[in-house]
VOPAGU-2260 file (C-alpha; in pm, 1 decimal, decimal comma):
REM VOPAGU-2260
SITE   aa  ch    i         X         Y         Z
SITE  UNK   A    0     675,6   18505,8   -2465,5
SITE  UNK   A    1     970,4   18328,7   -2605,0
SITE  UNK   A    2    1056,7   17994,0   -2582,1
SITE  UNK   A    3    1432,7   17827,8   -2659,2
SITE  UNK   A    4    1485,7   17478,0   -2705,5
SITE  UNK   A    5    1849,8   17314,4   -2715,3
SITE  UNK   A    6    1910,4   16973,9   -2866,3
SITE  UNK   A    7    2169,2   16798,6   -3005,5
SITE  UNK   A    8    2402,8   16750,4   -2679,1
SITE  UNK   A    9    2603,8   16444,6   -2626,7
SITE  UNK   A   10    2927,4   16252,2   -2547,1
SITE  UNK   A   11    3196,3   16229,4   -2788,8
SITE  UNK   A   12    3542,7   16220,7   -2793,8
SITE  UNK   A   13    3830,3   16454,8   -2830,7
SITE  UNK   A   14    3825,8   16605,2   -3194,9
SITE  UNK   A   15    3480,4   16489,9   -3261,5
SITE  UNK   A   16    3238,0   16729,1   -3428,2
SITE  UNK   A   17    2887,2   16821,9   -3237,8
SITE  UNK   A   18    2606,9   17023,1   -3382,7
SITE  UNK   A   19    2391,5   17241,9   -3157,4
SITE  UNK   A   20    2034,7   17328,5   -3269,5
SITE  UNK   A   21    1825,2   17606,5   -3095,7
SITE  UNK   A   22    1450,4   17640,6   -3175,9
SITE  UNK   A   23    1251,8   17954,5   -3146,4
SITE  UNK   A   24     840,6   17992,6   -3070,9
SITE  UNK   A   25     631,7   18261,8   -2964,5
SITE  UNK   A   26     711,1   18641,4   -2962,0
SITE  UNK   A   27     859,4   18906,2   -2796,7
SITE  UNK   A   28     656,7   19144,2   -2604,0
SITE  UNK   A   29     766,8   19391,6   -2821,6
SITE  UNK   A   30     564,5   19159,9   -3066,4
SITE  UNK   A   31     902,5   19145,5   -3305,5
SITE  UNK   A   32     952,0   18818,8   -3415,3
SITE  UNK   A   33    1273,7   18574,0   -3420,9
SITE  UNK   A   34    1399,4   18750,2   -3725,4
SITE  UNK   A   35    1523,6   19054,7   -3518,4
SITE  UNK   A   36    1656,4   18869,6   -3208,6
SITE  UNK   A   37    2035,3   18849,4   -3160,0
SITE  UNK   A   38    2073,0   18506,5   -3078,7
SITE  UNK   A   39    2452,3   18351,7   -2852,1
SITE  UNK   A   40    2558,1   18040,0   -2725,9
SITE  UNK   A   41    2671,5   18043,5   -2413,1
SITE  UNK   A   42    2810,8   17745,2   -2161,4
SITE  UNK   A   43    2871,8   17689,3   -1813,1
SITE  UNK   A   44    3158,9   17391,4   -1727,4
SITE  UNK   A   45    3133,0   17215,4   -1389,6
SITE  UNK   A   46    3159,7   17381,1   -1098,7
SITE  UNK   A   47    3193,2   17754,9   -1310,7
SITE  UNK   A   48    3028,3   18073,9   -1367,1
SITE  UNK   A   49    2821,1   18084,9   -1733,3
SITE  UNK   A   50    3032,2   18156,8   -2022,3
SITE  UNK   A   51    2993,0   18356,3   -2362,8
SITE  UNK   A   52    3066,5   18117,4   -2631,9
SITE  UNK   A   53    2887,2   18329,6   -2970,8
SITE  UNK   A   54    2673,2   18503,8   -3081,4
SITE  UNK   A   55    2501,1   18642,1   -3453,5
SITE  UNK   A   56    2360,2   18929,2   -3510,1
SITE  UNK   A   57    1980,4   18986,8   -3574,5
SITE  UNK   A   58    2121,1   19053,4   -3927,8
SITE  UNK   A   59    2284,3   18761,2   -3967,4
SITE  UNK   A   60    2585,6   18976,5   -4037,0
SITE  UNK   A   61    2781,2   19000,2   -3765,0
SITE  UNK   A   62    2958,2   18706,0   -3561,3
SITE  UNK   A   63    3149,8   18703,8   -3267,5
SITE  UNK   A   64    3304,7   18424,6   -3079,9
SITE  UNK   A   65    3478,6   18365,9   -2751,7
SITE  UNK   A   66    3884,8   18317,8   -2840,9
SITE  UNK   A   67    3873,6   17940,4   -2736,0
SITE  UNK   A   68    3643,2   17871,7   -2987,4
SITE  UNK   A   69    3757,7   18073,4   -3311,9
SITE  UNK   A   70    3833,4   17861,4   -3563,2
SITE  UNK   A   71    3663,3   17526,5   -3454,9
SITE  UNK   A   72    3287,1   17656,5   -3369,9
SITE  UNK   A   73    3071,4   17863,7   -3600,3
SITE  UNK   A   74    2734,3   18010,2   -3586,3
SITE  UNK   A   75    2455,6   18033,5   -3827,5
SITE  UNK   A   76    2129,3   18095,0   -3796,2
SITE  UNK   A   77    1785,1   17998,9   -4051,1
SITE  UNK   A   78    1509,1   18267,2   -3999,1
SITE  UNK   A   79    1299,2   18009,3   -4172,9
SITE  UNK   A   80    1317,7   17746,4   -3939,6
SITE  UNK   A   81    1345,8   17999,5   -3626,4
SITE  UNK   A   82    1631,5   17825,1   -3542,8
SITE  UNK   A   83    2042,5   17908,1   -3459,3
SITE  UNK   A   84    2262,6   17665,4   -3476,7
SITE  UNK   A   85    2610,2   17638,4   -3298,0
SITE  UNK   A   86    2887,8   17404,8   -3543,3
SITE  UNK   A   87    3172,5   17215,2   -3296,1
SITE  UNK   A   88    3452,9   17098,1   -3473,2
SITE  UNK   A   89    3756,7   16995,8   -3293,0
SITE  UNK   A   90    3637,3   16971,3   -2966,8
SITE  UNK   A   91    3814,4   16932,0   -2659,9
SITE  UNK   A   92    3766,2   16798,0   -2354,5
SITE  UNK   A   93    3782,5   17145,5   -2173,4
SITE  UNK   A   94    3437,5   17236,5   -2423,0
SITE  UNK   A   95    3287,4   16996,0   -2157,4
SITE  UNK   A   96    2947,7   17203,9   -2041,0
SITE  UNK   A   97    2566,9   17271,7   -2044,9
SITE  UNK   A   98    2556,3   17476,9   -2379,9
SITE  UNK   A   99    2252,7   17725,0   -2337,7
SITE  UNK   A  100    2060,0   17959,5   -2656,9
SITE  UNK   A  101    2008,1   18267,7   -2572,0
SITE  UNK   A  102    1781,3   18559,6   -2770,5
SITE  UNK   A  103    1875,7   18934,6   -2709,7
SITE  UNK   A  104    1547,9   19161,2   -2787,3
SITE  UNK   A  105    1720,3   19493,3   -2782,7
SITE  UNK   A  106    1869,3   19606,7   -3152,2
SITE  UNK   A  107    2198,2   19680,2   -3065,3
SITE  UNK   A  108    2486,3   19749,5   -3352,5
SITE  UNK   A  109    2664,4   19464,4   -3274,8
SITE  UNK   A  110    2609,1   19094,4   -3102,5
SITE  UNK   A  111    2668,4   19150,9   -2724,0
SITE  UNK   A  112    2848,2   18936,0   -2530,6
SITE  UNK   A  113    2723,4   18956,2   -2211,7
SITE  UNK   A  114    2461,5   18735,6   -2006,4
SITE  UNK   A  115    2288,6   19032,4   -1883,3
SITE  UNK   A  116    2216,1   19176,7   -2251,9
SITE  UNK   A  117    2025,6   18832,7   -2325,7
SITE  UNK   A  118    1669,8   18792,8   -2267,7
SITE  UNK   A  119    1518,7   18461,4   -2312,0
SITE  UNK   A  120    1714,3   18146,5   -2217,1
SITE  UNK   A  121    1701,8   17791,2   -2333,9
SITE  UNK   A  122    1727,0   17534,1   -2059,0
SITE  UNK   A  123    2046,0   17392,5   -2202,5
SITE  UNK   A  124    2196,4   17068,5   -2336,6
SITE  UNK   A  125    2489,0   16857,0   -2180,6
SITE  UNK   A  126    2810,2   16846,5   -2404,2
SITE  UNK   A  127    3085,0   16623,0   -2287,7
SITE  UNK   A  128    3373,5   16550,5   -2446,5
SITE  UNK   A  129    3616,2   16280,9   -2318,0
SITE  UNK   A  130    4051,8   16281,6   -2379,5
């Protein structure tokens, strides 16, 4: 089983920089490891429906991002540490949200972008960002 741990939440203010960490342990059932997991960052504001923020490909080749965010957040992950990380710059206070990590088990040609193609989930860290 696979476990996903957020940190690095907080308050800041508009145009402050934020960086997200994600931590991976244990294993897929299919016994792969975190190396082959595509890994996303999504959020959920108040009062809204979960959103897709990024996500990097198992490969670490592939990036996609949700168009509020291009240009100010950007995804990396260390296969090392078994860990993604999610880079705010610029933020806003509509970035206001629970961020949540997310590992996709399934190799697929490109990052997905959909809740229901994740499936482990982090149990999120509180961003807030005030005007």
């Amino acid at each position: 089983q696979v476990q996903l741990v957020e940190s690095g939440g907080g308050v800041v203010q508009a145009g402050d920089s934020l960086r997200l960490s994600c931590a991976a342990s244990g294993r897929a059932a299919s016994g792969r490891n975190f190396g082959s997991y595509t890994m996303g960052w999504f959020r959920q504001p108040p009062g809204k429906e979960r959103e897709f923020v990024a996500a990097i490909h198992w490969s670490g080749s592939i990036t996609s991002y949700t168009g509020s965010v291009k240009g100010r957040f950007t995804i990396s992950r260390d296969n090392a540490k078994n860990t993604v990380y999610l880079q705010m710059n610029s933020l806003k206070p509509e970035d206001t949200a629970v961020y949540y990590c997310a590992a996709d088990f399934t190799i697929r040609p490109e990052p997905g972008n959909h809740r229901d193609e994740y499936h482990a989930w982090g149990q999120g860290t509180q961003v807030t960002v005030s005007s």
